[in-house]
N, C-alpha and C positions, 0 to 999 in steps of 0.2 A: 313402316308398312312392309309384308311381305311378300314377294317378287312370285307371280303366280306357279312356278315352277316348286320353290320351297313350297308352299301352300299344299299344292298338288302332292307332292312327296309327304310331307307331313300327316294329311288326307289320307293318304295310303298305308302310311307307317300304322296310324291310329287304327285304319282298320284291320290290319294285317292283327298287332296284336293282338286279339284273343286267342286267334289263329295258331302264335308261334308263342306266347304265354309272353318273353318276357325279352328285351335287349339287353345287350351289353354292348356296354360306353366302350369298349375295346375291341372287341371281338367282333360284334357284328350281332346277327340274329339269334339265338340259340333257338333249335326244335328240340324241347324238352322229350316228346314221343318216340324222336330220331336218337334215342341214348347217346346224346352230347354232339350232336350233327351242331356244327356250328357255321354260319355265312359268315366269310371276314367284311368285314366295316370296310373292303376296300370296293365292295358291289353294291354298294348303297349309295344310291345317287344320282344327283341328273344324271340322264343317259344312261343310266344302268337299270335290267328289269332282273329279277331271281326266278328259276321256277327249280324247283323242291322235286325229288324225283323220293316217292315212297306208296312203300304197299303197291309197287309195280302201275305206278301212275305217275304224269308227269302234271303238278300241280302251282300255278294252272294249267290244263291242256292248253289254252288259246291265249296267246298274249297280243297287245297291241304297242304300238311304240313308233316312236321317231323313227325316220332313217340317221343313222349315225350312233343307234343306238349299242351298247353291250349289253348281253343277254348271257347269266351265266347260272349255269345249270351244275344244282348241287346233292349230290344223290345221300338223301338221309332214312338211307332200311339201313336197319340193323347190320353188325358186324359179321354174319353168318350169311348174307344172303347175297347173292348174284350180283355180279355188276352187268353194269345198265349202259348203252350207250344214247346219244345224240348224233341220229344221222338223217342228215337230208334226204328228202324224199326224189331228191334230183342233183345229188354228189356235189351241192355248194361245199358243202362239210361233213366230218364226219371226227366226232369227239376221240374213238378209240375207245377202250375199256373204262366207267368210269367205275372205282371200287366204291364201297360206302364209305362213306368222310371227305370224301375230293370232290372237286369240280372239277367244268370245262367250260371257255367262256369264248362270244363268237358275237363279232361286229356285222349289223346288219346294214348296210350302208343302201342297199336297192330296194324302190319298193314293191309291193306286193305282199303276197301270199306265201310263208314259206313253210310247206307241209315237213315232220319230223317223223321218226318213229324211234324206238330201239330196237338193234341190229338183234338179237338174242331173244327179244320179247315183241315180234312185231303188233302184237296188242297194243302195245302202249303206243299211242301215237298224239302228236300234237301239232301245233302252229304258232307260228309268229310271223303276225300282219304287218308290217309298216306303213307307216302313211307318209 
């Protein structure tokens, strides 16, 4: 029988697919859209959430999660275009430049509300809830 946490994960994975088309058994996620943006297979997983930084969005904007969770943020625009940061809306963190093809990854341990933006694009703004 499945431990509701796989279940959950599995749940997400299945839906997540159409979304990112396709996984790899090594690699991790690939966003076919993201010209070979790839998430390593090392952020999949209990306590771990992804949010996708493209087309000057951070997708999802609003994540929910455990506290103790890793949240890592993986910016897949194109190779010509701006990097992006992840910065708190209240100097918990602050990613630094991320280019496209990298990430930046950030243990939520408190809970609440934690509002984000990027430093370069304050458009782009998001959150991650903890419960």
């Amino acid at each position: 029988m499945m431990r509701k946490s796989t279940a959950t994960l599995l749940a997400c994975a299945l839906a997540a697919l159409p979304l990112y088309s396709c996984f790899s058994d090594r690699n991790g996620i690939t966003v076919p859209e993201g010209g070979g943006c790839v998430v390593p297979g090392t952020v999949i997983g209990p306590d771990q959430a992804v949010v996708f930084i493209r087309n000057f969005t951070f997708f999802p904007d609003t994540v929910r999660v455990s506290a103790g969770t890793r949240v890592t943020w993986v910016n897949c625009e194109e190779p010509d275009v701006e990097s992006h940061t992840s910065t708190s809306d209240v100097d918990d963190w602050d990613s630094g430049l991320i280019p496209p093809g990298a990430s930046f990854s950030h243990t939520f341990d408190d809970t609440g509300t934690h509002g984000y933006h990027c430093a370069p694009h304050p458009f782009m703004i998001g959150a991650i809830i903890v419960q």
